[in-house]
N, C-alpha and C positions, 0 to 999 in steps of 0.2 A: 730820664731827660734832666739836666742840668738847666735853669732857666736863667734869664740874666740877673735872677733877683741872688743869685752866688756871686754873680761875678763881684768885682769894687762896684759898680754902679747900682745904685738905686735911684727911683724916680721921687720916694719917698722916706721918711727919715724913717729911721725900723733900729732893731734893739740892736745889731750893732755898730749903728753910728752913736749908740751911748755909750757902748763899753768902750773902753781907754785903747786907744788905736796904734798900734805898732808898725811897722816896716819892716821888710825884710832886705837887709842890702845884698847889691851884690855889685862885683868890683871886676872891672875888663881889664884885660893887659893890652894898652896900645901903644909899644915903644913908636916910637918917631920913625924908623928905620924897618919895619917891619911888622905895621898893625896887621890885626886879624882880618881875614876876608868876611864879608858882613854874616852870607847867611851860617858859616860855621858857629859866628860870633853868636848869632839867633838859635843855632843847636844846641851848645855847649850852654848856653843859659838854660834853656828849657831841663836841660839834663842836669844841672846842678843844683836848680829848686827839686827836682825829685830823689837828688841823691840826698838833698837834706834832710827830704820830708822820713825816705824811707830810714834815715841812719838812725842807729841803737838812742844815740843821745838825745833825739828828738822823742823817742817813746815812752812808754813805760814813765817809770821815772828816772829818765836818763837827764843828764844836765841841763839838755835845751828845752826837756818836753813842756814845761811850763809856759816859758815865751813863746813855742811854737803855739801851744791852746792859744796861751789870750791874744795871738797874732790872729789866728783863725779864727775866733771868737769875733773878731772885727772883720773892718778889712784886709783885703791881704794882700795890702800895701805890698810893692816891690819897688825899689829905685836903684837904679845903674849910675853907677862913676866908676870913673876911666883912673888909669893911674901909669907910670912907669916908671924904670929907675930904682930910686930912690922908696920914693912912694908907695911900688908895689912889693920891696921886700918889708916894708913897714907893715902893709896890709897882710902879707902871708903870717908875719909873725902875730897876728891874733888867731883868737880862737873860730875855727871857719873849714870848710873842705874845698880845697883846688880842684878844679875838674879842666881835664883836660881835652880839646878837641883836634880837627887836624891841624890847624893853624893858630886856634885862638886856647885863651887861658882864661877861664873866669873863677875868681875867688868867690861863696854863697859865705854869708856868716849867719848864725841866729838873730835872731828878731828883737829889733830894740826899738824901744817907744819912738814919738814921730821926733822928739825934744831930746832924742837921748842917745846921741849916734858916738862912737867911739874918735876922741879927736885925731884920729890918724887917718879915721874916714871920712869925719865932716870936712877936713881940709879940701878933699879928692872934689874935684870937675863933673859937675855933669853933664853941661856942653861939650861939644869936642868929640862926640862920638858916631862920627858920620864917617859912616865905612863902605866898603868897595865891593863886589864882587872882583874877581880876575876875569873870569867868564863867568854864561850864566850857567846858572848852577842844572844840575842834569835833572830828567825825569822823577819824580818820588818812586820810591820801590813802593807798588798798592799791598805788600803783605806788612810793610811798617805802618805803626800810628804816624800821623801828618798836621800838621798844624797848620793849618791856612790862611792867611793875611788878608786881609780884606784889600782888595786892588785898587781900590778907588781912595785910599788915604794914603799921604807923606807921611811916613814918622822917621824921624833918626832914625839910628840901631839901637840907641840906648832906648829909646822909648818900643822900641819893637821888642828889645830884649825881653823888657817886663811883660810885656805882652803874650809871649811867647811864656814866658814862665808860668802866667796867668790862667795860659789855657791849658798847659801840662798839669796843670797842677787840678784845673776841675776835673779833665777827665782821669787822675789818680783816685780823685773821689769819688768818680761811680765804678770803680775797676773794683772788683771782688779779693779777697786775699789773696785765693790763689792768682787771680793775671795779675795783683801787684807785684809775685814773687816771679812770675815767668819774666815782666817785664825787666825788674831789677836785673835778674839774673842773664837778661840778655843784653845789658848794659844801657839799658833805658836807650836802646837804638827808636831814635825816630827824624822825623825831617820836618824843616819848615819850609814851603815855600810859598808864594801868592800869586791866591785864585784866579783863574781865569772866569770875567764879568759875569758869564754865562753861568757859569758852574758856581759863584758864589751865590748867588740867591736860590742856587739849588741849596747849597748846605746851609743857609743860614732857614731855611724853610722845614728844618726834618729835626729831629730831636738830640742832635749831636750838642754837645756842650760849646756853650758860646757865650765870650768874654765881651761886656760892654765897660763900655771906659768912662770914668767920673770925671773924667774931662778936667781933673785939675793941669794939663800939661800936653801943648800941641795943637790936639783935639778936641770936637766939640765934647759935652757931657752927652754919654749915653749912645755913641758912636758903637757899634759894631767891628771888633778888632780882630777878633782868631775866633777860628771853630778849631775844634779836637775832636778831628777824625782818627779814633781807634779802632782797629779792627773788631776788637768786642764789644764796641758799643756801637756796632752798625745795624 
């Protein structure tokens, strides 16, 4: 079981709201003429913090694995801003992986202190990220992992994005090596969508990993955001 004392929120100050706290950006592609539909925009983020997590550079002693520890070591800070244009070949051209979904683009880059953001991306917006479905989006497939929203909250997309990365990323850490490699290997296929009232106080009742929110943004502290429903960790 994952408990909310992983998620960012705690009710009480603990060793890592002392160590030195980083963020992990990540950056949406919203041209004017053709943003991304929201919950891909919600997929494609969840899928881009796991491709970070899982990539060479982050492990071992690969270039990011250092930032990723002391990012992890803290909180694990995520913040969304928008970009296009201009803007988003700026951001491609740092050091970062594009993941791409069926309509949306989101750039992950490693983790940099909360004071310490690369000026091509502390320029970028984080307002401005309220996006659309077309329709609504179809049934979850129940053999994919599923990330679930809690129904009863507004959040942006940028703030769902994070959210969404939030809970990908606790259920990465109760996943054994081997379902990390099945997962990768099957392209970190999973879905987000939100619960129906009934069925979330089912899963927020069972041992599933579930992200509470420090409530600096939006929402209250301590708010109930995503479960991560994996199939191996049912």
């Amino acid at each position: 079981m994952t408990s909310s004392a992983d998620s960012p929120f705690r009710s009480e100050p603990s060793e890592r709201d002392q160590a030195p706290q980083f963020v992990l950006p990540l950056v949406v592609r919203i041209e004017k003429t053709a943003p991304p539909a929201r919950t891909d925009a919600l997929e494609t983020a969840a899928r881009a913090v796991l491709t970070l997590l899982s990539d060479e550079r982050s492990l071992g002693d690969g270039e990011w694995a250092e930032a990723v520890r002391d990012w992890q070591d803290a909180r694990i800070r995520k913040v969304v801003r928008r970009a296009r244009g201009a803007e988003w070949r700026r951001a491609e051209a740092l050091p970062g992986i594009t993941v791409h979904g069926r309509t949306a683009e989101v750039r992950v880059f490693p983790p940099v202190p909360l004071d310490g953001w690369p000026k091509d991306l502390v320029k970028l917006q984080v307002s401005g990220t309220d996006l659309d479905d077309p329709e609504p989006p179809a049934g979850a497939d129940a053999a994919l992992p599923v990330l679930w929203l809690n129904p009863g909250l507004d959040m942006s997309a940028g703030k769902a994005m994070a959210q969404a990365g939030h809970a990908a990323q606790l259920a990465w850490w109760e996943l054994s090596d081997e379902q990390r490699t099945a997962w990768r290997e099957n392209g970190f296929a999973l879905a987000v969508r939100t619960a129906d009232p009934a069925r979330w106080d089912e899963l927020t009742s069972g041992a599933l990993p579930l992200v509470r929110d420090a409530g600096f943004t939006e929402i209250a502290p301590g708010s109930c955001t995503v479960v991560a429903d994996h199939p191996a960790l049912r």
